[in-house]
C-alpha positions as CSV (number, residue, x, y, z in Angstrom):
1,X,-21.4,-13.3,13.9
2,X,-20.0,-13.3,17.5
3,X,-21.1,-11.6,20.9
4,X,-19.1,-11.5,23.3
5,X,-20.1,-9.1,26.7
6,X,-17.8,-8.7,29.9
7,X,-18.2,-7.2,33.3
8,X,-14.9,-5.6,34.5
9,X,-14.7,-2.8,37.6
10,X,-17.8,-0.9,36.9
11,X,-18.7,-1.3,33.5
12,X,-20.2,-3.4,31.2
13,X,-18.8,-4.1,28.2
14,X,-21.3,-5.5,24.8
15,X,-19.4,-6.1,21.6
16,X,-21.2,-7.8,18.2
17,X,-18.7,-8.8,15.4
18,X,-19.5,-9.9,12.1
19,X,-17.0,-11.4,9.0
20,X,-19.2,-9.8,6.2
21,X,-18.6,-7.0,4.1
22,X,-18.2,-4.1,6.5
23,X,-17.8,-0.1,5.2
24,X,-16.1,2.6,4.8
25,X,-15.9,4.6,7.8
26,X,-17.6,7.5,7.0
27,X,-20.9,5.3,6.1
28,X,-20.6,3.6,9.7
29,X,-20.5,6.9,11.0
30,X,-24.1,8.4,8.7
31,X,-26.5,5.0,9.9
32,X,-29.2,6.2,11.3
33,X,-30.0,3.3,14.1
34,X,-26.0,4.0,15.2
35,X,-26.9,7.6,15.6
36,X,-29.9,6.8,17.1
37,X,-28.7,4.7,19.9
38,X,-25.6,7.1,21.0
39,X,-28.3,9.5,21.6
40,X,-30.2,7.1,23.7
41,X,-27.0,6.0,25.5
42,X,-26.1,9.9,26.4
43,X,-29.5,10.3,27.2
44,X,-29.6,7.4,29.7
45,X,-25.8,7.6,31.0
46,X,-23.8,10.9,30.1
47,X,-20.4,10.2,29.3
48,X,-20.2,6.9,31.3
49,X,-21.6,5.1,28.7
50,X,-19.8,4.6,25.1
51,X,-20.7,3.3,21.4
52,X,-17.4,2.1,19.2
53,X,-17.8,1.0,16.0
54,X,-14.9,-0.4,13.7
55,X,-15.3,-1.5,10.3
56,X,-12.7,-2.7,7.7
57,X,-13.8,-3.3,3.7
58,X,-14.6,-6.4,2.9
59,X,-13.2,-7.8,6.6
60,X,-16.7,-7.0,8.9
61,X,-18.1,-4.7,11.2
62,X,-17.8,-4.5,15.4
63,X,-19.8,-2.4,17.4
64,X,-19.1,-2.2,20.9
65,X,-21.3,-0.7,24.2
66,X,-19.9,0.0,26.8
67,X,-22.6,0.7,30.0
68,X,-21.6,1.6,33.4
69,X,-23.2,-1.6,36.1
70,X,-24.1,-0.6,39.7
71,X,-23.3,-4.1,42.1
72,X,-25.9,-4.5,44.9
């Protein structure tokens, strides 16, 4: 597994990666917990914030967040 997370302009940018067995696209898309947290995200941030997910059989899984970041 890998995380990685950047801060560029004014967003913030989250991304999890595994090497495991990933799915077909149309199973990402159905999860429950992924369909759960876009809600949350537009609920909290409109269309500033964003939830990506890319999967490939039998090559992993990457989700990535991205939020927007006030700088004080």
């Amino acid at each position: 597994m890998k995380i990685r997370s950047a801060v560029r302009d004014t967003s913030l940018t989250l991304e999890v990666s595994d090497t495991g067995a990933g799915a077909t696209d149309a199973s990402a898309q159905r999860g429950r917990g992924l369909r759960l947290l876009r809600e949350r995200l537009t609920g909290l941030y409109g269309d500033a914030a964003t939830l990506v997910t890319r999967t490939v059989l039998d090559q992993g899984f990457t989700a990535t967040v991205t939020l927007p970041v006030r700088r004080e």
